[in-house]
N, C-alpha and C positions, 0 to 999 in steps of 0.2 A: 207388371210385376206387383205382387203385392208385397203390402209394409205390414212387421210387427203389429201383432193386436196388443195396444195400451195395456197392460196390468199383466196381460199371460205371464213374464216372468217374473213379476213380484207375486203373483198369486203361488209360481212353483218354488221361489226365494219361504216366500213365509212357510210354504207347509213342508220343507224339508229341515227351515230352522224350529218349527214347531217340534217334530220331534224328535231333532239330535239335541235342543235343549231342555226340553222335559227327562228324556232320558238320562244325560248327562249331567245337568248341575241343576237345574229350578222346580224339576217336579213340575205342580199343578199351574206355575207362574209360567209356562209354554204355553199354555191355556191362550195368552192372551195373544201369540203372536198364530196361533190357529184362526182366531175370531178378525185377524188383519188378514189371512191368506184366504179365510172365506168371502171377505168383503170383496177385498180385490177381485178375486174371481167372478165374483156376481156382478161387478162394475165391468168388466171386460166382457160377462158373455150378455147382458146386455148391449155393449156397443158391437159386438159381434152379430147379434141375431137383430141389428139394423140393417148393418150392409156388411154381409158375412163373402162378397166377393172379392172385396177391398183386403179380406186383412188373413193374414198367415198365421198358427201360432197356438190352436184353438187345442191342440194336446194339450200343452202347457197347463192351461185352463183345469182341463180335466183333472190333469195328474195333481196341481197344486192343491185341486178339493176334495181327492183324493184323498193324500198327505194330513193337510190340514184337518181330516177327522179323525186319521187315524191318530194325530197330534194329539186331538183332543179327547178322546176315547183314554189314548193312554195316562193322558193329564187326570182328567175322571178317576179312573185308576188307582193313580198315586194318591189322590184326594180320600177317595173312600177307604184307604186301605192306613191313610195316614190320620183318619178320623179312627178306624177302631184300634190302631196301635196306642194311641191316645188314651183313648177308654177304656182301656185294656190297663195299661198302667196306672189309671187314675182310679179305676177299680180295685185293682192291687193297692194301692194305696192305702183306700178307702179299708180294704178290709184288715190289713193290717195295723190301722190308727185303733179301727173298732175292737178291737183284740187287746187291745192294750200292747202293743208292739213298739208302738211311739211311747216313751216317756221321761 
C-alpha cells in the first residue's frame, strides 16, 4: 500500500487559500500564501521523483501548483491595478492642487 506523499496536501491547502483569500479580503497579500503552496509542492515532488513507488497523492501536487499561480496571477492583478488606481487619484490630485483648486 502506498502512504500520502509529504506536502501534496498542504501544497493543494495553500493554492486553494491562495485564491479565496486574494479574492476575498487581502488582495496582493494572498501572494504570499501562493509562494508557500509552490514551495510545498516542489518539496513534495522532489521527494516524489525519488521513490515515486512508495507514495500516493501526486494530483495534489499538481492541482496545488496549479492553484497557487493562478493565486498569484490574480494577486499580480490586484497589485498592478491597485498601483494605477493610485496614480490615477494622485494625478487628479496633482492636477487639481495646480489649478489652483486647493486653497
Amino acid at each position: 500500500m502506498n502512504q500520502p506523499l509529504p506536502g501534496a496536501s498542504n501544497a493543494l491547502t495553500f493554492g486553494i487559500l491562495s485564491i479565496v483569500l486574494t479574492v476575498l479580503c487581502c488582495g496582493p497579500f494572498g501572494a504570499v500564501f501562493s509562494f508557500i503552496g509552490l514551495s510545498s509542492a516542489k518539496k513534495a515532488e522532489r521527494l516524489y521523483e525519488l521513490d515515486s513507488t512508495n507514495y500516493s497523492g501526486f494530483e495534489n501536487v499538481k492541482t496545488g501548483r496549479i492553484l497557487s499561480y493562478i493565486g498569484l496571477a490574480i494577486a499580480a492583478l490586484y497589485l498592478i491595478f491597485g498601483i494605477i488606481y493610485i496614480g490615477a487619484i494622485g494625478a487628479f490630485l496633482f492636477a487639481a492642487a495646480s489649478e489652483g483648486g486647493f486653497q
